[in-house]
C-alpha positions as CSV (number, residue, x, y, z in Angstrom):
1,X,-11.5,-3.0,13.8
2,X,-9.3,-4.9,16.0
3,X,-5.3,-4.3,16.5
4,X,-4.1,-6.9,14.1
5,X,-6.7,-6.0,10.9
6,X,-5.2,-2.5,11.6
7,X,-1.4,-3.2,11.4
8,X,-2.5,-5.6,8.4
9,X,-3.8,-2.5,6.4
10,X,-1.2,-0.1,7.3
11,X,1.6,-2.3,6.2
12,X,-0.5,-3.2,3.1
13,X,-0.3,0.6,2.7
14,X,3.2,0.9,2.4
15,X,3.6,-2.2,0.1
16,X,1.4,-0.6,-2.2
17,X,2.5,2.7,-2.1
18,X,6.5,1.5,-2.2
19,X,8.6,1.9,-4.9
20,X,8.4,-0.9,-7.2
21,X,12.5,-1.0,-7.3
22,X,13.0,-0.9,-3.8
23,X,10.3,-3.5,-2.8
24,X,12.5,-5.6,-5.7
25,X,15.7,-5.1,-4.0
26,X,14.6,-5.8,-0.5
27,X,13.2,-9.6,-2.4
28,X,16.4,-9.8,-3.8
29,X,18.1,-9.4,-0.2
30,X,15.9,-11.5,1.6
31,X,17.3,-15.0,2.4
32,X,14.2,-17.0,3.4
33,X,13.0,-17.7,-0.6
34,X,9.9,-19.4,0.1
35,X,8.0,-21.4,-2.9
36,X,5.4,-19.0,-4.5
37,X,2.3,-20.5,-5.8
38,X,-0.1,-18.2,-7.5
39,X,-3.9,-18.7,-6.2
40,X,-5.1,-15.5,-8.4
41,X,-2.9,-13.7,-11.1
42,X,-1.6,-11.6,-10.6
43,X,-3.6,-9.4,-12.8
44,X,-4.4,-6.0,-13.9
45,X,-8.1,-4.7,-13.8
46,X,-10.2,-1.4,-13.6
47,X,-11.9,-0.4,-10.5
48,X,-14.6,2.3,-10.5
49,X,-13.3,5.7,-8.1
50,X,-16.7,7.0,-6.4
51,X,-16.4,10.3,-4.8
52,X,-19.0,12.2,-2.3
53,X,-20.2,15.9,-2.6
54,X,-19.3,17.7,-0.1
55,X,-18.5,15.9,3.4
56,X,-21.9,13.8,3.5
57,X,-23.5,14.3,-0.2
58,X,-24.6,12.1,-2.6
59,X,-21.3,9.6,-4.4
60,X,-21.0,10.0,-7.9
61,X,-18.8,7.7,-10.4
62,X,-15.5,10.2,-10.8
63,X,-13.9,7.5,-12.9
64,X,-11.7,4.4,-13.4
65,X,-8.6,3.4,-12.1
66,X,-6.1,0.7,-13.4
67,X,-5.2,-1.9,-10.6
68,X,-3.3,-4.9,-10.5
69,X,-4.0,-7.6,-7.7
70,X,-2.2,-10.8,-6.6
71,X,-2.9,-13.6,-3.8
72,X,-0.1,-15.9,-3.8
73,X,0.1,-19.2,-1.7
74,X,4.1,-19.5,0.1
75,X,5.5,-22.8,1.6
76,X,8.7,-23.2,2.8
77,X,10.0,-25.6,6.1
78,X,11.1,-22.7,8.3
79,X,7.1,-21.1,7.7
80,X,4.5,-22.1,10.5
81,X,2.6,-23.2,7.9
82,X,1.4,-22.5,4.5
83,X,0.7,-18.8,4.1
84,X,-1.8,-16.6,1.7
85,X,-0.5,-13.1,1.0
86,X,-2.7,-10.7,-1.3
87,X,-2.1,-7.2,-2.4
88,X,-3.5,-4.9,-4.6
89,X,-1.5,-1.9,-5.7
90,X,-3.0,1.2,-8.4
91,X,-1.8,1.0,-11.4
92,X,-0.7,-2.2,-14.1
93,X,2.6,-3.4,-12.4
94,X,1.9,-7.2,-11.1
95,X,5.4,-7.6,-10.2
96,X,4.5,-4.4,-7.7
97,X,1.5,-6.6,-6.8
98,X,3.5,-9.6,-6.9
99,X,6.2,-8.2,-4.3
100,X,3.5,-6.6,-2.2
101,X,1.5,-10.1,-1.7
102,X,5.1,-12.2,-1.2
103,X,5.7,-10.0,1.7
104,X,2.0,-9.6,3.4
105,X,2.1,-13.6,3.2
106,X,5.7,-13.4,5.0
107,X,4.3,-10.7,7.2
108,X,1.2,-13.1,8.4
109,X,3.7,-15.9,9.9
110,X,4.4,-14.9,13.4
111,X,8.2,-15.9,12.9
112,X,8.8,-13.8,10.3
113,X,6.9,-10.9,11.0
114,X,9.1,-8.6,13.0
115,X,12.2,-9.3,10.8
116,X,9.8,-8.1,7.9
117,X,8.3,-5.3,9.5
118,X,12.0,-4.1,11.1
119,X,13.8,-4.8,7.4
120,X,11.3,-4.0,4.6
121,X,8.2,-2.0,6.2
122,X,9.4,0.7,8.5
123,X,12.5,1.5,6.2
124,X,9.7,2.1,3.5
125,X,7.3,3.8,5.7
126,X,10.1,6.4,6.5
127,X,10.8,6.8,3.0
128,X,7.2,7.4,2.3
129,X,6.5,10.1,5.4
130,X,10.1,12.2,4.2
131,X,8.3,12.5,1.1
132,X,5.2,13.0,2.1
133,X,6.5,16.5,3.9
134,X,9.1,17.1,1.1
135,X,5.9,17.4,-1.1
136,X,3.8,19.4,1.7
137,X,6.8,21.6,1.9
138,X,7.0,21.9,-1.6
139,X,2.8,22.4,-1.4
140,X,2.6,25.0,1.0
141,X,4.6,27.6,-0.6
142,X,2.3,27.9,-3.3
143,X,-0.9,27.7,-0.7
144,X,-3.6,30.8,-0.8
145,X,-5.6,31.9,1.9
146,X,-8.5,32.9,1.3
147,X,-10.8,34.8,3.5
148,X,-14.4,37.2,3.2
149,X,-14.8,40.4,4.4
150,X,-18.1,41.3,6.2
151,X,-19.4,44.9,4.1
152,X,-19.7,47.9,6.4
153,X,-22.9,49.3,6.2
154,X,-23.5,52.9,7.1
């Protein structure tokens, strides 16, 4: 995978896993309003979770999971050119989805991506990683270690 794919799916991370509110506040602060075409919902649809036993085992179907998707089309003047932004976040929020594309499309122009990245994604990334160790912290007080004995034989 090369550098940019990799930055692309990281930031699509942290869309998708940003509160819904705060993604909507950073829209409502954002001056450059380009016009949003929808190319594919958004939309909510189930997705089928597979899991594995054990590290290398067989997958299985655990279940379903509710997801909404959007890929939205964005023009403005001040754009290099047209953009495509897609996002797919878990649950049945398409304004989460909604959000999440607006800002991957703004994130793909080369102008607009490090006032993106410095204003919407690394303010939401630190959000995510404080709570991320709240939690662990929160986790780890409850952890149990367990541990076997060998039998002493006489």
């Amino acid at each position: 995978m090369d550098a940019s794919s990799a930055s692309r799916r990281e930031w699509l991370r942290v869309l998708a896993m940003a509160d819904p509110s705060r993604l909507s506040a950073e829209w409502d602060r954002w001056l450059l309003k380009p016009e949003v075409e929808a190319v594919r919902g958004p939309e909510t649809g189930l997705v089928m979770v597979r899991g594995r036993i054990g590290a290398g085992g067989d997958r299985f179907n655990m279940g379903e999971a509710t997801v909404s998707r959007a890929t939205l089309r964005l023009r403005h003047p001040a754009l290099a050119a047209e953009l495509v932004g897609e996002a797919h976040v878990l649950g049945s929020d398409t304004r989460h989805a909604w959000l999440a594309a607006v800002f991957d499309g703004l994130l793909s122009d080369d102008g607009q991506r490090a006032d993106v990245l410095r204003t919407v994604v690394e303010p939401l990334r630190a959000e995510q990683e404080q709570r991320d160790a709240r939690r662990r912290g929160e986790a780890s007080g409850t952890r149990v270690d367990f541990f076997t004995m060998a039998r002493e034989t006489s």
